[in-house]
MMTF fields as JSON, N, C-alpha, C and O atoms, coordinates in Angstrom:
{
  "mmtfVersion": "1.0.0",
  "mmtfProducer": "UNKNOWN",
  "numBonds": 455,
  "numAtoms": 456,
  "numGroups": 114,
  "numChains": 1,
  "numModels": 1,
  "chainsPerModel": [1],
  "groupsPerChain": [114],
  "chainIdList": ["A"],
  "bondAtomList": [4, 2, 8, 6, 12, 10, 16, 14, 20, 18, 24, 22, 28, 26, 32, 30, 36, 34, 40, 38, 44, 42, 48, 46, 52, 50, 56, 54, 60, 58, 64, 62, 68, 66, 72, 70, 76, 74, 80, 78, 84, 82, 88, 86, 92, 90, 96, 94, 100, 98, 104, 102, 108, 106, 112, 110, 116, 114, 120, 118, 124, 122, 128, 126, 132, 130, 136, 134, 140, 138, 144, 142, 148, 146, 152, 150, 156, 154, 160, 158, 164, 162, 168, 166, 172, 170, 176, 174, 180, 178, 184, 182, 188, 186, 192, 190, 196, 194, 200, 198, 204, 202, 208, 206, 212, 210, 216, 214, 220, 218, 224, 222, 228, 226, 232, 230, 236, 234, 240, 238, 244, 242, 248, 246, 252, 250, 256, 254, 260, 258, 264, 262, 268, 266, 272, 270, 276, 274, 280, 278, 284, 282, 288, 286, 292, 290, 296, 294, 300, 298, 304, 302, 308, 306, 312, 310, 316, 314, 320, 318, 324, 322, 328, 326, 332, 330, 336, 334, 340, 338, 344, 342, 348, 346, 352, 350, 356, 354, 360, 358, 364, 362, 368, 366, 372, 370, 376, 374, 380, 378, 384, 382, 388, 386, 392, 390, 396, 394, 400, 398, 404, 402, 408, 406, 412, 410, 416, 414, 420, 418, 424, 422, 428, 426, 432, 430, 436, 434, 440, 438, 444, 442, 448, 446, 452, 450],
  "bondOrderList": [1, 1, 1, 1, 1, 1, 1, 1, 1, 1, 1, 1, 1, 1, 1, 1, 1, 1, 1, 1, 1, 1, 1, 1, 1, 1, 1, 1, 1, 1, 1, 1, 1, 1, 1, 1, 1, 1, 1, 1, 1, 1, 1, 1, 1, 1, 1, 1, 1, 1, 1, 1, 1, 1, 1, 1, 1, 1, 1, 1, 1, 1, 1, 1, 1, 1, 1, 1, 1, 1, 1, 1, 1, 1, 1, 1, 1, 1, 1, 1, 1, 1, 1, 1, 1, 1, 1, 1, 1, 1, 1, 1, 1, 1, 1, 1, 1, 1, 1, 1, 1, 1, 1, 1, 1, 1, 1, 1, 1, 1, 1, 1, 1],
  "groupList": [{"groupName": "UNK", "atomNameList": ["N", "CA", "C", "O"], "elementList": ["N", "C", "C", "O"], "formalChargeList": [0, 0, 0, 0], "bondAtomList": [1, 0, 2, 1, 3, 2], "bondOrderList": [1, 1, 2], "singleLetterCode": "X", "chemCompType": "L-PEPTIDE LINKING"}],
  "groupTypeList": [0, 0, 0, 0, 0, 0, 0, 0, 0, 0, 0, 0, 0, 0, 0, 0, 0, 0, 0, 0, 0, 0, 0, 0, 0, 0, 0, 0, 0, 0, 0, 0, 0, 0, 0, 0, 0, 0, 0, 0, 0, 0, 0, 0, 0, 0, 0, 0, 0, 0, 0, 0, 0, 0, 0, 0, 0, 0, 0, 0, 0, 0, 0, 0, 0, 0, 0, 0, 0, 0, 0, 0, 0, 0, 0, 0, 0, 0, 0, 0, 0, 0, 0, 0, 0, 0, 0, 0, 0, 0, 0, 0, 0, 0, 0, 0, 0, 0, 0, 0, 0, 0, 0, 0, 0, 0, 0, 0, 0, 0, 0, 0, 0, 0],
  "groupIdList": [1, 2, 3, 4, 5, 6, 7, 8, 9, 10, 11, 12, 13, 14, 15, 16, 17, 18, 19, 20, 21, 22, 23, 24, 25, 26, 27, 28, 29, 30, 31, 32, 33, 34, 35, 36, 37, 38, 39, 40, 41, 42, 43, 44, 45, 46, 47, 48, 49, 50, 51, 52, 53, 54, 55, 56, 57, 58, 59, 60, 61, 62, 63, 64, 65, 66, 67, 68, 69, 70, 71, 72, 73, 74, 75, 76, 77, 78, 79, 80, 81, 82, 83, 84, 85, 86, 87, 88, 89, 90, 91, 92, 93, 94, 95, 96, 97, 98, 99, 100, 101, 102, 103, 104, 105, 106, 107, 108, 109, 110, 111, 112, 113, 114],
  "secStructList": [7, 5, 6, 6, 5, 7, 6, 6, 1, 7, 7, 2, 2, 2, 2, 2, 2, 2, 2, 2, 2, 2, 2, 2, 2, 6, 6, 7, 7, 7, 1, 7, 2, 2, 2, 2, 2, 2, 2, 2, 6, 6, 7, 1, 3, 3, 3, 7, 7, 3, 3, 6, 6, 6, 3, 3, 3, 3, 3, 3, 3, 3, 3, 3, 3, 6, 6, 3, 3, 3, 3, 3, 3, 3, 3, 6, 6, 6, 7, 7, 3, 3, 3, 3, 3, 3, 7, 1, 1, 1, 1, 7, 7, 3, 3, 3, 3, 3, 3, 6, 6, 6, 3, 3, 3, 3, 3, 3, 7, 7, 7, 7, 7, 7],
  "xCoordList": [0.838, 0.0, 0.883, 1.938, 0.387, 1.115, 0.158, -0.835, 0.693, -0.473, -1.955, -3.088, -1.302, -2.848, -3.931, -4.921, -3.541, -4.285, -3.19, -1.975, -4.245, -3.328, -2.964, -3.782, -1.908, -1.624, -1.931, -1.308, -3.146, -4.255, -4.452, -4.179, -4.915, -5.897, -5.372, -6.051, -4.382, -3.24, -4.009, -4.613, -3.789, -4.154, -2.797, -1.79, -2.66, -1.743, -0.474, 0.629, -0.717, -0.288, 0.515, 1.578, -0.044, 0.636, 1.667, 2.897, 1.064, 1.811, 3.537, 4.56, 3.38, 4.008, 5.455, 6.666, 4.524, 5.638, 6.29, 7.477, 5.443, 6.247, 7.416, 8.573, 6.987, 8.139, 9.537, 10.557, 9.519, 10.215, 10.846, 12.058, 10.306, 10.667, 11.904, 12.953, 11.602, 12.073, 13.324, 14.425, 13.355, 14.39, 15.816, 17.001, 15.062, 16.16, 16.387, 17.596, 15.954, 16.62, 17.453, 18.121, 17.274, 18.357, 19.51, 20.444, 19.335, 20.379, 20.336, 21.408, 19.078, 18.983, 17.628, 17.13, 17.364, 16.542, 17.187, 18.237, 16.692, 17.368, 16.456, 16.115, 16.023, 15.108, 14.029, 14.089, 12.806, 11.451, 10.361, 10.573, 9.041, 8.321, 7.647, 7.679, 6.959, 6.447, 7.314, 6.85, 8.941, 10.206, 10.262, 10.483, 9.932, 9.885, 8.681, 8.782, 7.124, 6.344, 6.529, 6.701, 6.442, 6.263, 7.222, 6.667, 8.574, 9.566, 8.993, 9.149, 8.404, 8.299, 6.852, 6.805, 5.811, 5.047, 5.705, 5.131, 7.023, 7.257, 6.747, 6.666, 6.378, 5.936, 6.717, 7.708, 6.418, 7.128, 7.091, 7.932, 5.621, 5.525, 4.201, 3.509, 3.898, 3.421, 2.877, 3.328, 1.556, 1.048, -0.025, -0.938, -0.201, -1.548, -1.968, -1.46, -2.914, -3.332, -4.702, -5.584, -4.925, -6.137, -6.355, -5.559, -8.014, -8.08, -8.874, -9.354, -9.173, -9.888, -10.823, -10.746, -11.984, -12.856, -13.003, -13.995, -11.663, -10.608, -10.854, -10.565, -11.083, -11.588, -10.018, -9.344, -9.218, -8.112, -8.21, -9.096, -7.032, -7.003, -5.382, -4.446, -5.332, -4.171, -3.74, -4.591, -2.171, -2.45, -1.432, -0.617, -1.17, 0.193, 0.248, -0.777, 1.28, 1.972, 2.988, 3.674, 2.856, 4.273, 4.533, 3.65, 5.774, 6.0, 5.837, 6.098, 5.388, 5.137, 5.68, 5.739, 6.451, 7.857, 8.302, 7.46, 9.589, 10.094, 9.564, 10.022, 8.357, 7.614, 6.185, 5.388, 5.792, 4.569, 3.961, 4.258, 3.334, 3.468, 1.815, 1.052, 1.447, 0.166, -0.105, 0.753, -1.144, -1.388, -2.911, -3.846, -3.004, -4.456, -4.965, -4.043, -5.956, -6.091, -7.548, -8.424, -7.278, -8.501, -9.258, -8.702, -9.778, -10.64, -10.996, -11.213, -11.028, -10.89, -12.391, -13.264, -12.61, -13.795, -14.468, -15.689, -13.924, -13.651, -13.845, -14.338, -13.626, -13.437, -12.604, -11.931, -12.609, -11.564, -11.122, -11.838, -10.258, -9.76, -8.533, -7.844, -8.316, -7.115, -6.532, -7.169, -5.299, -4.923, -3.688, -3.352, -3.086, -2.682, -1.803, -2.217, -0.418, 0.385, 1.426, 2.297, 1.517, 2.279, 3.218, 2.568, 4.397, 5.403, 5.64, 6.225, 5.235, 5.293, 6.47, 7.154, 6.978, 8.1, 8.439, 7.747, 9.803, 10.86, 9.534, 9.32, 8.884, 7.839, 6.478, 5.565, 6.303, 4.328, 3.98, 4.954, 3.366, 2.701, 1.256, 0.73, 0.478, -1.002, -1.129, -0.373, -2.005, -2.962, -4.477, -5.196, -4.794, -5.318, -6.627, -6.098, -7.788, -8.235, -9.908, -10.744, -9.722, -10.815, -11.307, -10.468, -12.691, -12.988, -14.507, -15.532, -14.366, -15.782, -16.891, -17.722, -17.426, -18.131, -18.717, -19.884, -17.406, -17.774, -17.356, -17.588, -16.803, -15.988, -14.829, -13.916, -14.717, -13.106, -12.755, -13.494, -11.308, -10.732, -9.574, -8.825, -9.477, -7.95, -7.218, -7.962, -5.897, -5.132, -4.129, -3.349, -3.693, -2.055, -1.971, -2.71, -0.45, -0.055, 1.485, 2.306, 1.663, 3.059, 3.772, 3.227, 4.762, 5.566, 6.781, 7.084, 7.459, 8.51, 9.371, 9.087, 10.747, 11.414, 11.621, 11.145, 12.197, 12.675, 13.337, 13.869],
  "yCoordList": [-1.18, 0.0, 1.243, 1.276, 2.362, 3.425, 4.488, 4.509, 5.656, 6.767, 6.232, 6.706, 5.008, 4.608, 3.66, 3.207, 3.468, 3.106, 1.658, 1.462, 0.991, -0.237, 0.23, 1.059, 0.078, 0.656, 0.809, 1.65, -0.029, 0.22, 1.382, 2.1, 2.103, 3.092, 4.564, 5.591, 4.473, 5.843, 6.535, 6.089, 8.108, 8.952, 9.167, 8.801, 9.752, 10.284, 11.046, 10.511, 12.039, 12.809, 11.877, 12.259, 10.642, 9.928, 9.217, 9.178, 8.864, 7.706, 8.283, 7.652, 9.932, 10.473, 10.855, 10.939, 11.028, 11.138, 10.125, 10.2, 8.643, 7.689, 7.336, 7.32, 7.062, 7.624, 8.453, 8.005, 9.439, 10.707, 9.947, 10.053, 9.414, 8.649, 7.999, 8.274, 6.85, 5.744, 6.449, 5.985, 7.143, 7.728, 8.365, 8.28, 9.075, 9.796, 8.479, 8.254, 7.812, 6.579, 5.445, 4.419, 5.764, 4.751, 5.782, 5.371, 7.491, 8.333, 8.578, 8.826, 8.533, 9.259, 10.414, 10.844, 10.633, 11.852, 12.844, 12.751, 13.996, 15.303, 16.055, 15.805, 17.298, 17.682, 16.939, 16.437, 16.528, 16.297, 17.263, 18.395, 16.327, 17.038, 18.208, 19.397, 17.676, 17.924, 19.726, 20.814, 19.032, 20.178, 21.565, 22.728, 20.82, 21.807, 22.426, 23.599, 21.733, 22.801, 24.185, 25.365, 23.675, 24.507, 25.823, 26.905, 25.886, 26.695, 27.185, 28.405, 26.88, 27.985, 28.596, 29.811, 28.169, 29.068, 29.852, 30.399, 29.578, 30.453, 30.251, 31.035, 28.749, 28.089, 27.471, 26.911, 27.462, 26.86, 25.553, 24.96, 25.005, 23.893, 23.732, 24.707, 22.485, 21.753, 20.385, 19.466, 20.438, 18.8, 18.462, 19.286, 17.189, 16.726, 15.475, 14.607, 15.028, 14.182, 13.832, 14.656, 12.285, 11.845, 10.637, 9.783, 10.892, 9.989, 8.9, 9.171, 7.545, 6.605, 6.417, 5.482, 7.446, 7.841, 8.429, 8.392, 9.017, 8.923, 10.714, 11.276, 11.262, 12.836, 13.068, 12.451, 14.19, 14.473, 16.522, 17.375, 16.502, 17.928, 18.527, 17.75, 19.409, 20.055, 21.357, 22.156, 21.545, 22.297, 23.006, 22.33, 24.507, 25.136, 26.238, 26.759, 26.375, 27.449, 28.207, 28.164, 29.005, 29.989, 30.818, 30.912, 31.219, 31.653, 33.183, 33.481, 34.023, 35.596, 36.405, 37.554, 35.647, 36.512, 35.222, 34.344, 35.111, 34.119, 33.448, 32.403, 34.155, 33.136, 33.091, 32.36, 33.784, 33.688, 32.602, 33.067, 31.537, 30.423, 30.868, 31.051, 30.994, 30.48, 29.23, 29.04, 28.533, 27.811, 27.591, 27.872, 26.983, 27.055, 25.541, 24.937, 24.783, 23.871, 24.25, 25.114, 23.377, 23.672, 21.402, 20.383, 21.521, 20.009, 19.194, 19.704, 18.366, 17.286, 16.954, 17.592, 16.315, 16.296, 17.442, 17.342, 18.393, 19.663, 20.602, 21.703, 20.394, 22.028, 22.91, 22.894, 23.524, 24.951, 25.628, 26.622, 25.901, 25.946, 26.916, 26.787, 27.85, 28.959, 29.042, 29.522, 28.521, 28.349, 29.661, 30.086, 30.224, 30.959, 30.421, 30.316, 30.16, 29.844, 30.653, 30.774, 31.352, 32.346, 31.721, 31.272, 31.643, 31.141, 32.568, 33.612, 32.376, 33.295, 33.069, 34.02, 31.631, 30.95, 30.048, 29.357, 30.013, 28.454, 27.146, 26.27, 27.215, 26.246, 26.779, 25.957, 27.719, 28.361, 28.375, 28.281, 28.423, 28.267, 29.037, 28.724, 29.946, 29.97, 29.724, 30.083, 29.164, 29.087, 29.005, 28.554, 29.542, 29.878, 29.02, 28.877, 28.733, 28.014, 28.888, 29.169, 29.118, 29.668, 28.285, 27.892, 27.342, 26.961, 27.389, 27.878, 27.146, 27.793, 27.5, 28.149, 26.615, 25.822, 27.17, 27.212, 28.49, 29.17, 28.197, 28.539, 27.179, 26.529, 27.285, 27.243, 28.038, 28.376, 27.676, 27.293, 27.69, 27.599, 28.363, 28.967, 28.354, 29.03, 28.196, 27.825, 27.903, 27.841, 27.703, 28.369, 27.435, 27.703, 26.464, 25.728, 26.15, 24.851, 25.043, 25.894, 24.052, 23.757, 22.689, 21.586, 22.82, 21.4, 21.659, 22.782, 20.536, 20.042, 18.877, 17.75, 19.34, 17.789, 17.249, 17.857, 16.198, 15.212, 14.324, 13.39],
  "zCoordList": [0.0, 0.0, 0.0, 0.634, -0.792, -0.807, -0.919, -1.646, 0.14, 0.574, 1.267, 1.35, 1.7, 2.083, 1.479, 2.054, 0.239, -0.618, -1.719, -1.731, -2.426, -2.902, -3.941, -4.339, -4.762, -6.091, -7.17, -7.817, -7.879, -8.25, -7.974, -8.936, -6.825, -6.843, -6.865, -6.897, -6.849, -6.83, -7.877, -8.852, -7.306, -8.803, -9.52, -8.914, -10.812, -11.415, -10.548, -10.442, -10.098, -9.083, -8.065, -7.577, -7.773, -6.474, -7.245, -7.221, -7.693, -9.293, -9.47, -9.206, -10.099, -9.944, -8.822, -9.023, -7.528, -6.724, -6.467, -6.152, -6.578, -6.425, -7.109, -6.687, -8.189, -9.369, -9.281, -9.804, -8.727, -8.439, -7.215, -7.028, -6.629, -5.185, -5.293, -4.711, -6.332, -6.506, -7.513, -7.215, -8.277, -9.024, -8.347, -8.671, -7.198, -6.293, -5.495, -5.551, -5.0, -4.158, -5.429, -5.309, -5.893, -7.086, -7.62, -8.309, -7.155, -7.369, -8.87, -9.422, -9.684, -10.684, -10.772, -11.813, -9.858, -9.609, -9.321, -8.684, -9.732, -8.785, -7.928, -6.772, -8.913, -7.842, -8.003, -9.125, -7.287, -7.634, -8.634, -9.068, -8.842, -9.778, -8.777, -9.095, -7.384, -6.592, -5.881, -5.54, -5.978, -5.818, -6.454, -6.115, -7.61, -9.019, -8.681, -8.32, -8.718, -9.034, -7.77, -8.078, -6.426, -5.085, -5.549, -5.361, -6.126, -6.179, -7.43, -7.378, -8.547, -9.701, -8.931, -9.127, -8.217, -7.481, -5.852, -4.91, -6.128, -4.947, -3.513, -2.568, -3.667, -2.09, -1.383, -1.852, -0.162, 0.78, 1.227, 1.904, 0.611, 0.746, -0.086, -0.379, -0.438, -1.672, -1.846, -2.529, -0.911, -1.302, -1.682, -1.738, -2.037, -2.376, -2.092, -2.802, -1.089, -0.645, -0.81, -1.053, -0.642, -0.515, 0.479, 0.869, 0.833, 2.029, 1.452, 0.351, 1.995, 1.913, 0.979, 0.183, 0.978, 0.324, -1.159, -1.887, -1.421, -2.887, -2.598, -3.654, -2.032, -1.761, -1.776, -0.951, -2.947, -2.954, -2.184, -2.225, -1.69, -1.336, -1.986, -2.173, -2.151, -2.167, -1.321, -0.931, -1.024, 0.165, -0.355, -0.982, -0.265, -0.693, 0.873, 1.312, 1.363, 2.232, 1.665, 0.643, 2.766, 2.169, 4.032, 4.885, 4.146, 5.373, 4.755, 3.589, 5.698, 5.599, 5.924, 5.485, 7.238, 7.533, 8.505, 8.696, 9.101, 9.757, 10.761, 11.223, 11.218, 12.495, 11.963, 12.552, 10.932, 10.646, 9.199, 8.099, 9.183, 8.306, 8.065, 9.014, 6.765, 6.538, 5.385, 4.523, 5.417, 4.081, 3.745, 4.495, 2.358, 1.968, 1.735, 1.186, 1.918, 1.787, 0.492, 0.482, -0.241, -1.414, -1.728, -2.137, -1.543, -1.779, -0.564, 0.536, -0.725, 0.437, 0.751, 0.162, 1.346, 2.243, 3.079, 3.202, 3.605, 4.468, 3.349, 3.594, 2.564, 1.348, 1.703, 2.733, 1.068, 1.548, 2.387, 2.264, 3.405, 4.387, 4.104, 3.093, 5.016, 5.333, 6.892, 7.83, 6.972, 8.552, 8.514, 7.409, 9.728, 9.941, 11.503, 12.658, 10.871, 12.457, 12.707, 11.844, 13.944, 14.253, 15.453, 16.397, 15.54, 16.471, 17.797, 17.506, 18.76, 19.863, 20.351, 20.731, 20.444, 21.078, 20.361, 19.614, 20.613, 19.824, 20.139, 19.301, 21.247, 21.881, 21.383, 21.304, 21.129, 21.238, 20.183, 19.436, 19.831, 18.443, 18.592, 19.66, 17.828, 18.088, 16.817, 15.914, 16.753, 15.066, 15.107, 15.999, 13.945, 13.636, 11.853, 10.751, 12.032, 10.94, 10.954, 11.814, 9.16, 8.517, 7.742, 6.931, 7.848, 6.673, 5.576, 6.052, 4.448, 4.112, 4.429, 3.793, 5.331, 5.95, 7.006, 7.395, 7.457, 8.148, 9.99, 11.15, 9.501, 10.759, 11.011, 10.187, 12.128, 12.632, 14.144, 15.05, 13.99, 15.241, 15.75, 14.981, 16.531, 17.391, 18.635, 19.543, 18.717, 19.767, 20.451, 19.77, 21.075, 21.458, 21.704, 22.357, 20.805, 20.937, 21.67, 21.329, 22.743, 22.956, 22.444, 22.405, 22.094, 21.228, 22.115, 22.517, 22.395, 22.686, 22.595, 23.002, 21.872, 21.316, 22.21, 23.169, 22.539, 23.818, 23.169, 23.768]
}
């Protein structure tokens, strides 16, 4: 199983990264496709997932300034979604979630490595 799902059921897109996967682990890949697109849109990060139900989402971020991260989630089961995480501390985190549903949330997260 890969992403969850049996290989059969992969979309294009997964198909893809696998591919890209398997290329750089045999040391004939360079950058990825997934690599490539995020950097010609100037993102910080770049995915696309799907759950069980085959409901795919895609998600792009970008940081706004060094502690401030937002990203957009567009599909899924959930629909459209805008989160907003602001680093108070090396540890704090608050964030922040808009979805079009008119669902929000807020809250302070602590993380710590160990």
């Amino acid at each position: 199983m890969f992403f969850g799902r049996d290989i059969t059921q992969l979309s294009a897109f997964q198909a893809l990264q696998l591919a890209s996967a398997v290329a750089a682990l045999a040391g004939q890949g360079g950058e990825g496709i997934v690599s490539r697109l995020r950097g010609s849109f100037g993102l910080d990060d770049l995915d696309v997932t799907s759950d069980e139900d085959g409901n795919t989402a895609v998600r792009a971020g970008r940081y706004l300034s060094e502690n401030v991260y937002t990203d957009v989630t567009v599909g899924g089961a959930d629909g459209p979604e805008v989160s907003l995480n602001i680093d108070l501390t090396p540890n704090i985190t608050a964030r922040g979630t808009l979805g079009a549903d008119a669902n929000t949330g807020i809250g302070i997260f602590i993380e710590r490595d160990y």
